[in-house]
C-alpha positions in Angstrom: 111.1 80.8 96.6 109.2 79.5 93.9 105.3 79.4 94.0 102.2 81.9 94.6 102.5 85.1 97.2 99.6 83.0 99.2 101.6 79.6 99.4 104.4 81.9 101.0 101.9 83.4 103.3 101.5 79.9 104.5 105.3 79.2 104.5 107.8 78.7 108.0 109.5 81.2 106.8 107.1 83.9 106.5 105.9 82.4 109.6 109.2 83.2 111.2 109.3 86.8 110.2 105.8 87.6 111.1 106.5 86.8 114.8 109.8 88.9 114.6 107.8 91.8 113.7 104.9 91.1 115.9 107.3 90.4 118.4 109.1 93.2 118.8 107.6 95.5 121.6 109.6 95.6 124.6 107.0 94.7 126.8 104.1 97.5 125.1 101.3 96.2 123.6 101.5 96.5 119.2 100.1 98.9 117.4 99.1 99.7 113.9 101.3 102.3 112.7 99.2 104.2 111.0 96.0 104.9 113.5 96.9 103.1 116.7 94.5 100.5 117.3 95.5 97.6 118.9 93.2 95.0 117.1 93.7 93.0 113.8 96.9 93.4 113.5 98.9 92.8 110.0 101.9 93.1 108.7 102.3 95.2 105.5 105.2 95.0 102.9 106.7 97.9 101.8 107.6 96.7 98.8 107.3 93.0 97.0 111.0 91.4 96.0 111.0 89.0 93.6 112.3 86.6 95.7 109.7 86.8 98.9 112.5 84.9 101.2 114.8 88.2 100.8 111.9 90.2 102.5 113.7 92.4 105.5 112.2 93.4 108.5 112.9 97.2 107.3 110.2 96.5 104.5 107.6 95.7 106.7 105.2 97.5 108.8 102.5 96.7 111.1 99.1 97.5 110.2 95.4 97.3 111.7 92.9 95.4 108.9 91.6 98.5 108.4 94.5 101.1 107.3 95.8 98.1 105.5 93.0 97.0 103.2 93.0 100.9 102.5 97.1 100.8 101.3 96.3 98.3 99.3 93.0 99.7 98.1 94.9 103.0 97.3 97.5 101.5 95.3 95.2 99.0 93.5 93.1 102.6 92.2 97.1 104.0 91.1 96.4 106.5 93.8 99.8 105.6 96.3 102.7 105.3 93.7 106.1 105.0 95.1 108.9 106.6 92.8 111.8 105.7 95.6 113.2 102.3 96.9 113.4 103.7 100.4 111.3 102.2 102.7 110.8 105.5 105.0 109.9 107.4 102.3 107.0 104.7 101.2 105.6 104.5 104.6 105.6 108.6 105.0 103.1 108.0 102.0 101.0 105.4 103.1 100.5 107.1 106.4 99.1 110.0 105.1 97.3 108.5 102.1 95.7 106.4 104.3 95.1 109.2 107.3 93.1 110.7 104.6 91.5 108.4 103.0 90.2 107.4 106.0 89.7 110.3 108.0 91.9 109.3 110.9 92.1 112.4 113.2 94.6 110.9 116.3 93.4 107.7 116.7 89.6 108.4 115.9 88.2 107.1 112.9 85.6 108.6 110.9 83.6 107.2 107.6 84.9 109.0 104.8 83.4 108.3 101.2 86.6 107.5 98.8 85.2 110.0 96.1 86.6 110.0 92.6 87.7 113.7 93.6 88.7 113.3 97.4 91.2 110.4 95.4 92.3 112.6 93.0 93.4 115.4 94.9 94.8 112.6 97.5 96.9 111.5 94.1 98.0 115.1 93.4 99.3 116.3 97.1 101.0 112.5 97.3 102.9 113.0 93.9 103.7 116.7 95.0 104.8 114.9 98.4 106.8 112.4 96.3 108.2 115.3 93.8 109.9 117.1 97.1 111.5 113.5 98.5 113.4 113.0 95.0 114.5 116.6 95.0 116.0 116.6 98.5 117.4 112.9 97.9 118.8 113.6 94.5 
């Protein structure tokens, strides 16, 4: 698909696979996979392919607004890197980045300051995290 990651946003076929995931619940309510909640809901690539119609369903997760302007917060400030293509893998890290980042104890949130050194020792156990994946996948 040619033009901007908002014009897809916008396209039918996002559209399309944005129900699917929403839709999938076998009569349960959706939650956020991260903290629970119930409200806001998004859906959160995994990872960006070139060609945005390829997206799979595996790539995508759903997310409250919350834990995912967080994800995406984390990664803008290099603290979530992903070394592995596996989509598992990069949600195992994004849950927990974002569990502490924001403090999410169960499904409780409390305020938590994102601190130059609460990130950086967030960045350290993540790429220790990451180091273990590639040793038992290699």
């Amino acid at each position: 698909m040619k033009g901007t990651y908002q014009q897809y946003l916008q396209s039918k076929d996002w559209q399309r696979k944005r129900r699917a995931k929403l839709g999938r619940s076998n009569g349960t309510k959706r939650r956020c996979g991260i903290c629970g909640s119930t409200e806001q809901l998004d859906i959160h690539h995994l990872s960006y392919r070139k060609d945005l119609t390829k997206v799979k369903q595996c790539d995508l997760r759903i997310l409250c607004r919350t834990c995912h302007n967080c994800a995406h917060d984390l990664m803008k400030a290099g603290v979530l890197k992903f070394s592995s293509p596996d989509h598992n893998h990069r949600f195992t890290l994004t849950k927990m980045a974002v569990k502490k980042a924001l403090s999410i104890d169960g499904n409780q949130f409390r305020e938590r300051a994102r601190e130059p050194e609460v990130l950086k020792a967030l960045q350290h156990e993540l790429g220790a995290m990451d180091a273990r994946f590639r040793m038992l996948t290699d």
